[in-house]
C-alpha positions, 0 to 999 in steps of 0.5 A: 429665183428668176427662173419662177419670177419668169414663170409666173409672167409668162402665166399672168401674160398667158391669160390674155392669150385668147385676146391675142389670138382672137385680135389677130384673127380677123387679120390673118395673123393668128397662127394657124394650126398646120394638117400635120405638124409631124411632117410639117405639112402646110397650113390649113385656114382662109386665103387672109394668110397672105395678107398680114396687115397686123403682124405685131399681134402674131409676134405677140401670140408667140410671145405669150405661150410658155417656154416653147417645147421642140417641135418634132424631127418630123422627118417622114422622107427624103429624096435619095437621087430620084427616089424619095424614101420613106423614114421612120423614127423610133427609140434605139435607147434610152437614158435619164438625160438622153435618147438615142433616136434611130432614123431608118430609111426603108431600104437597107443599103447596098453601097460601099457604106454597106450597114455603117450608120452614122451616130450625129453627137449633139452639142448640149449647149442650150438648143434642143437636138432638133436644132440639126434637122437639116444636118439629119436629113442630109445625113440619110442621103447615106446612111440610117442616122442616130442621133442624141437627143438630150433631155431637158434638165427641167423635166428630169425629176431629182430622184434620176440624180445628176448629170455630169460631163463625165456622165455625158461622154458615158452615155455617148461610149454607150451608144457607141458600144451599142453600135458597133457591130454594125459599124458607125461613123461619129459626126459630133457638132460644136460642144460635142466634140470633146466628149465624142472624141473621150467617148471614142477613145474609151470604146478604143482602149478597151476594144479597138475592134470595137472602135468607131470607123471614123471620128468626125469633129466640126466646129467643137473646142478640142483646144480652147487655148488657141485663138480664143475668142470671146466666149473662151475668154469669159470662161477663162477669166472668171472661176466657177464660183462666179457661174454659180453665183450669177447664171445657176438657178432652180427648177420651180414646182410646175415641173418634173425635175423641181428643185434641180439646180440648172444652168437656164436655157433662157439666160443661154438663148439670150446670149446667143441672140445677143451675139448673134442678132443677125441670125434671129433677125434673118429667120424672123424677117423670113417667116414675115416674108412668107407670110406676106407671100401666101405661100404655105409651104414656105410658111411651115417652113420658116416657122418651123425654123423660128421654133427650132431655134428658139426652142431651148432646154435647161442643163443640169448645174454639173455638166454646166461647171464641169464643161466650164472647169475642164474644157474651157479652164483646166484643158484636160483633153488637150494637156491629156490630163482628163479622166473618167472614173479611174479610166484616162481618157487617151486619143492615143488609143485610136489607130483605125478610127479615121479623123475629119477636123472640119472648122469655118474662117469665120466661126466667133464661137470656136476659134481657129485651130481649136477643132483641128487640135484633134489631130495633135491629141490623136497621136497614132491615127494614119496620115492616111486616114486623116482630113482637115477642112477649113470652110472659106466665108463660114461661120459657127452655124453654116457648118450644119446648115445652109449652102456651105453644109449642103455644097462643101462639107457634106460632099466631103465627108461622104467621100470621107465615109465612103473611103472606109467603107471596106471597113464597114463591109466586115462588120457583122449586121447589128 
């Protein structure tokens, strides 16, 4: 299979990275390790970062390592106001494939969002949940904030068995039920958007109580049918057959889940970098820019988001053809056709769970209309508790990140949660 052709070039390419680094040494183009990677602090090492006369011998220090691991969320504290705030991570839950990581601000608030959390859903689509550290920092500007870090199907052994998209919306009910009491506001991104919404709607029909405060949907394919684009069109027109004959491989022997049959992260970067080459270009001349200037901090930086981006997992072949046959393909969620087990899953059962659509003019990924189908699907909801936002001069990426996320959508939804704070208030302490 490619996938161990793959590796064993990147372990005869490894071989020679000690000449790599030290060629580039003397130029100032090694990479250098920074004093705390946790918290991406800047880098240590001699003035000659600011002269980068071979650049191309970093380039190919990066090149040679082995498929990149997620740097860490790293995230020790954020600015409330005047206030920095100290943030501390740790593991709320855990499963096989998933685990749910609780960032706690120091204080607990006092404002009209009271206990109320919010659980950040992440896409299961080939980057790493650290993808949205930006979204997360901003996140707890008002509220603790968990997030669903998916594991990396590589790493998963065999015996943990497999995992599908009905699997993931369970996971996602679950975290869901464990929240609750406190009273959570869920704000799902791109491919999470339809296993949210199902996993919503299955807490609602079995205790509406129990339901979260509001649904936040941006940017994720409720109703591919509608202006779709080049991706819906590539799902739509060609079986699963296909997909499993030309993108799934297998796990090779050096790693935990050897033998899993998983759809590659690789062959998923490859072709977000293909049809998105701006934004690759755009980090990397960014971080060559930095490092032109001398100035460390901005090196972390930017390199830390060369890393995050690149840094990609493989998913596991069910949950690959099931999103494929049911979101894209068969249309369950929006026709109201989609069950989980003997559970029909059913919009319909959310009546005081508030809606935000949020969706960017210029997002190639989702189509127009796609994410505010939700409100068609979520028959019962209030006018009252319902917000629609289409973001002018956006795109797929600029809703989670950069100045439209940061200026537009954000103080939006925080004027969102914060009308259904009085809600939250009744909630009892987690």
């Amino acid at each position: 299979m490619f996938y161990q052709w793959l590796e064993t070039q990147r372990a005869l390419m490894r071989s020679i990275d000690a000449w790599a680094s030290l060629a580039a040494s003397p130029w100032g183009a090694a990479p250098l390790a920074p004093r705390n990677e946790q918290a991406g602090a800047p880098y240590e090492g001699d003035a000659r970062l600011a002269s980068v006369a071979v650049p191309g011998f970093d380039w190919l220090y990066r090149l040679m390592q082995a498929t990149p691991e997620p740097p860490p969320f790293g995230i020790d504290s954020v600015r409330i106001g005047r206030d920095v705030v100290s943030v501390s991570e740790t593991v709320a839950d855990r499963v096989p494939f998933c685990t749910l990581r609780r960032f706690a601000r120091e204080f607990e608030s006092t404002g009209a969002m009271g206990r109320a959390c919010v659980l950040l859903v992440t896409p299961l689509a080939g980057h790493h949940a650290v993808m949205l550290r930006e979204t997360v920092e901003t996140l707890l500007e008002d509220a603790d904030v968990f997030v669903t870090d998916w594991a990396n199907a590589r790493d998963v052994p065999l015996a943990e068995g497999k995992f599908g998209l009905d699997d993931y919306v369970l996971t996602v009910e679950r975290f869901l039920r464990l929240l609750a009491e406190r009273g959570v506001h869920v704000l799902a991104v791109c491919q999470a958007a339809p296993p949210a919404l199902a996993a919503s709607a299955l807490v609602a029909a079995t205790a509406d109580t129990r339901a979260p405060l509001s649904v936040t949907l941006m940017g994720g394919p409720i109703d591919p049918r509608l202006h779709p684009t080049m991706i819906d069109r590539l799902a739509a027109t060609h079986d699963i057959d296909w997909f499993r004959r030309t993108v799934i491989d297998v796990v090779p022997p050096r790693y935990a889940g050897a033998g899993r049959r998983i759809y590659p992260g690789y062959v998923q970067h490859a072709a977000i970098v293909a049809a998105h080459p701006h934004r690759q270009v755009a980090l990397e001349s960014r971080y060559w820019a930095t490092r032109m200037s001398g100035d460390a901090n901005a090196v972390a930086a930017s390199l830390r988001a060369l890393k995050e981006y690149s840094a990609v997992l493989d998913m596991d072949e069910d949950y690959f053809l099931d999103t494929l046959r049911v979101i894209f393909q068969e249309h369950r969620l929006a026709r109201g056709t989609w069950s989980i087990g003997a559970r029909r899953v059913d919009p319909a059962t959310l009546t005081t769970t508030a809606l935000c659509t949020v969706e960017g003019d210029r997002d190639d990924i989702t189509g127009a209309e796609q994410t505010h189908a939700a409100h068609s699907v979520c028959s019962a909801i209030p006018a009252t508790k319902r917000l629609r936002m289409t973001v002018d001069d956006c795109d797929h990426y600029d809703l989670f990140t950069g100045p439209r996320w940061h200026e537009v959508i954000h103080p939006a939804l925080r004027a969102f949660w914060l009308s259904r704070g009085q809600d939250s208030r009744r909630r009892s302490r987690l």
